[in-house]
C-alpha positions in Angstrom: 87.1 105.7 104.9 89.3 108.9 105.7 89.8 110.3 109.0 91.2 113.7 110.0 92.4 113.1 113.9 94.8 115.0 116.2 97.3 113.1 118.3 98.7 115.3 121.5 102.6 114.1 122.2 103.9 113.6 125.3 104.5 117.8 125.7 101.4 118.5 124.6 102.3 119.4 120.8 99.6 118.2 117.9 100.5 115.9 115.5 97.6 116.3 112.4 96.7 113.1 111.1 94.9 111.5 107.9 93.7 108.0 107.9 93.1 105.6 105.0 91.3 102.4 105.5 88.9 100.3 103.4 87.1 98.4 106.0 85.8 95.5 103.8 89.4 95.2 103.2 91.2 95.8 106.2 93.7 93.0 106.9 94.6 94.0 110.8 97.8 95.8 110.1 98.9 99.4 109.6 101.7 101.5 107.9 102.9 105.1 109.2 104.3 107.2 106.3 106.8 109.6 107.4 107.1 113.0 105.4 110.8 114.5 105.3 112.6 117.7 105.2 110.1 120.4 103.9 107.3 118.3 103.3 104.1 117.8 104.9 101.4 114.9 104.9 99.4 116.3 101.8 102.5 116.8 99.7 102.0 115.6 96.3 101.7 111.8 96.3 100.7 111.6 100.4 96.5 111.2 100.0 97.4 109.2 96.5 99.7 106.2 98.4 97.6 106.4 101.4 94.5 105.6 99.4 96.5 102.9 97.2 97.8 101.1 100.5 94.4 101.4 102.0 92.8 99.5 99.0 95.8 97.0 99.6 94.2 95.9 102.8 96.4 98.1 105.2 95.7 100.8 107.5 97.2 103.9 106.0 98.4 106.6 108.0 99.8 110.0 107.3 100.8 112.8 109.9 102.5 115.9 110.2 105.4 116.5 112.8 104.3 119.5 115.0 107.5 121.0 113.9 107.1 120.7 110.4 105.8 124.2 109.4 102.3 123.3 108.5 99.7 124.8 110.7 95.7 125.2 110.1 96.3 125.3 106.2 97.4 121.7 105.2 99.4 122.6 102.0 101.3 126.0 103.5 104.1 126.6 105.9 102.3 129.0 108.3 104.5 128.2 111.5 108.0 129.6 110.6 108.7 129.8 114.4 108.1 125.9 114.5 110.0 125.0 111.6 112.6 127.0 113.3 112.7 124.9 116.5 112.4 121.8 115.2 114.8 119.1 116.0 115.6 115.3 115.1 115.1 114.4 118.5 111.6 115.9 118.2 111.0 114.3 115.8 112.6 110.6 116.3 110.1 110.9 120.2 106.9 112.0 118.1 107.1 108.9 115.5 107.8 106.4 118.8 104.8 108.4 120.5 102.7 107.5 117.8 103.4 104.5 117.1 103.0 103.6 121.2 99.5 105.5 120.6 98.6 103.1 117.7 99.6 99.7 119.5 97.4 101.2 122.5 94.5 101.4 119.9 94.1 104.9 119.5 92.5 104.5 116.2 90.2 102.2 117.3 91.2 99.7 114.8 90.2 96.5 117.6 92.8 93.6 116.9 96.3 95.0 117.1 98.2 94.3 114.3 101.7 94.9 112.9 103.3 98.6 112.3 105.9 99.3 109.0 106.9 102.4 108.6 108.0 103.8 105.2 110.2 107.3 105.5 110.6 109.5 103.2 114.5 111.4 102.9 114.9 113.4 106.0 111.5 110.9 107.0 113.9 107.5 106.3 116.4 108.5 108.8 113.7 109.2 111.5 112.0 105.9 110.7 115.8 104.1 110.9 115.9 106.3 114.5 113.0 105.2 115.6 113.2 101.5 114.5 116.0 100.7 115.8 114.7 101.6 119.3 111.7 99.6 119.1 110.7 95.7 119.2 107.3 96.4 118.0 108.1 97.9 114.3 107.3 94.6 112.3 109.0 96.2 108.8 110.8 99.5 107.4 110.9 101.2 104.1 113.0 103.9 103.1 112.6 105.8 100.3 115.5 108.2 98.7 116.8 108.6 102.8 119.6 110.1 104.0 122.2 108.5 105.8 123.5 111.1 107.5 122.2 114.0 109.1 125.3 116.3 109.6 125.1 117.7 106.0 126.4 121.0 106.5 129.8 122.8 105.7 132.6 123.7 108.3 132.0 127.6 107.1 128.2 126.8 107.3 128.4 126.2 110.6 130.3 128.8 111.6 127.8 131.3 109.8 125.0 129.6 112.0 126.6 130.0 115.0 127.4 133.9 114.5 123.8 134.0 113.5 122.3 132.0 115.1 120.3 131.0 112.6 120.5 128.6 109.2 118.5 130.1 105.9 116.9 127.8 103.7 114.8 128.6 100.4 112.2 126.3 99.9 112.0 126.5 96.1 108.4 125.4 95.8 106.9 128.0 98.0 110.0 131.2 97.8 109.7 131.2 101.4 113.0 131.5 103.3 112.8 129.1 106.5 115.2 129.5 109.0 116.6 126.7 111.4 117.8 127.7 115.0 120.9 126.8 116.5 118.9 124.5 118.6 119.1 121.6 115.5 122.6 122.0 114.9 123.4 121.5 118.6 120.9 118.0 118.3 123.3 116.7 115.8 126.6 117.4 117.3 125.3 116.3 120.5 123.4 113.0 119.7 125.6 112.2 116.8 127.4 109.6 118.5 124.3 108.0 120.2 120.8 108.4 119.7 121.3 109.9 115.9 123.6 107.6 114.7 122.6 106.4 111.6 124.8 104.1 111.3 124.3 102.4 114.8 120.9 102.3 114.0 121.1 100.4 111.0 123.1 98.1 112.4 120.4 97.8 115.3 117.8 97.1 113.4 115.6 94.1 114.2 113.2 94.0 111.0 113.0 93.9 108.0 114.5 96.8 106.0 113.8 97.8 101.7 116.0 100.5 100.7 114.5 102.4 97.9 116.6 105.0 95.8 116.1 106.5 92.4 119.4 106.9 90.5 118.8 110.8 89.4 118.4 111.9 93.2 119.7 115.4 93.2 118.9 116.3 97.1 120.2 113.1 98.3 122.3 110.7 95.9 121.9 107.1 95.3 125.3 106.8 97.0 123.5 107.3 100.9 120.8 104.6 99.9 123.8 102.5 99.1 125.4 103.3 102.2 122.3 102.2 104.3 122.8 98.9 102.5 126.1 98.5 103.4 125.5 98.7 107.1 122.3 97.0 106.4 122.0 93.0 107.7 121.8 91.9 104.1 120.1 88.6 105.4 116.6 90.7 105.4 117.4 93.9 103.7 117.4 94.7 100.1 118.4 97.7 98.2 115.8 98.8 95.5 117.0 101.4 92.8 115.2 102.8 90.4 116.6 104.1 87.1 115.7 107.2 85.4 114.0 109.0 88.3 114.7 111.4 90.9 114.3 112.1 95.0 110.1 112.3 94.5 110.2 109.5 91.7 109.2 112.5 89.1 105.8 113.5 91.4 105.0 117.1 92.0 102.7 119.0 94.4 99.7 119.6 93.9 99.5 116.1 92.8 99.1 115.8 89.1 99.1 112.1 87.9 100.9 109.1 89.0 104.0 107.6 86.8 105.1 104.1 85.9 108.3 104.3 87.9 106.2 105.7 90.6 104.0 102.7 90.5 106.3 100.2 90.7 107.8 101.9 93.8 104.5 101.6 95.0 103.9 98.1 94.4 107.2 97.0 95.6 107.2 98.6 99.0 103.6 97.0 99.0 104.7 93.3 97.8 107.3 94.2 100.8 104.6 94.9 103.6 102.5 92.3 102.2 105.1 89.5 102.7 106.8 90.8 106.0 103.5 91.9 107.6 101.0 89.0 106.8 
């Protein structure tokens, strides 16, 4: 069964959710995917893992951050302003919002069961965030994350402080998204606390896969590696996969699935399987 619900966080912002769950199948516990950087919950392969998690035995759930640019139209970035305003910190509270809304049975699910979380670049780092500050994130998955969030140039900076502004193409679309001040300031000001990556890592309580494909342009194998090293190697593991890139060679609009694509798939769900059950 799908479901289309809206979740209002803790300022009143909506958070657009789609739920997967089979449930003949259903085996009490749920995973939260978290988009990244530019993306959205209907990018490419978001209704195709949903569904194959779902027929797993696992609640599936995808959402948008209200911040991420994707208004009424699922698949376009309609809110510019947003996008613009958006912050790590925004989005780090959202994901603990929700995850607070689905261990107080928002979904109606009954029995509560245990949460993973699998992130996505920009997504991973949130997840790690957002892990690290909870006791009641059973499992994490990153896949192709970042491991750091400052990932900007001295002279870029300085340009976005005169402007007040940070450009951005997004390739896909031609669209040129701007980024306010207001997420540069997050950065430098939360760096050494609440957005430290590293700290987080280090703080984290569950059990952690690392997923990374070797041809990563956007974000090289070298920051999955570095997660690892800061990782407690007594329950994480560092996944690489050869010959593939930061979305494991799937596009949007979704075309087809791909072998390497399904054996990320199947290890992240071997992962949830054994740390959730």
């Amino acid at each position: 069964m799908i479901k289309d619900l809206t979740f209002s966080a803790s300022d009143g912002e909506k958070l657009h959710i789609t739920t997967h769950v089979y449930e003949n199948l259903f085996l009490g516990n749920s995973i939260i995917f978290v988009h990244g950087f530019k993306g959205f919950k209907d990018w490419g392969f978001g209704p195709y893992l949903a569904d194959f998690f779902a027929k797993k035995g696992f609640h599936s759930i995808l959402f948008n951050f209200s911040h991420n640019g994707i208004g009424k139209n699922p698949t376009e970035f309609t809110e510019l302003d947003k996008f613009a305003d958006n912050t790590f910190s925004r989005e780090v509270r959202e994901l603990s919002e929700l995850v607070e809304a689905l261990r107080n049975n928002f979904f109606d699910l009954g029995a509560k069961g245990k949460v993973g979380l699998v992130g996505q670049s920009r997504g991973g780092a949130v997840s790690i965030l957002t892990a690290s500050k909870r006791n009641d994130i059973s499992a994490i998955s990153v896949w192709a994350s970042i491991s750091k969030l400052d990932r900007y140039s001295k002279r870029q900076k300085e340009e976005w402080r005169k402007k007040g502004k940070f450009e951005v193409m997004n390739m896909r679309t031609k669209q040129i998204m701007k980024l306010n001040l207001s997420l540069l300031e997050d950065i430098e000001q939360n760096s050494k606390d609440s957005l430290n990556i590293e700290k987080a890592v280090k703080n984290l309580n569950a059990p952690f896969l690392i997923a990374h494909g070797d041809q990563d342009l956007a974000v090289p194998i070298s920051e999955g590696e570095q997660l690892y090293q800061w990782a407690d190697k007594s329950r994480t593991e560092l996944y690489k996969l050869y010959g593939t890139g930061h979305t494991f060679d799937i596009v949007h609009p979704f075309k087809d699935s791909n072998p390497k694509f399904e054996r990320l798939l199947q290890k992240t769900c071997d992962f949830f399987t054994s740390k959730l059950n």
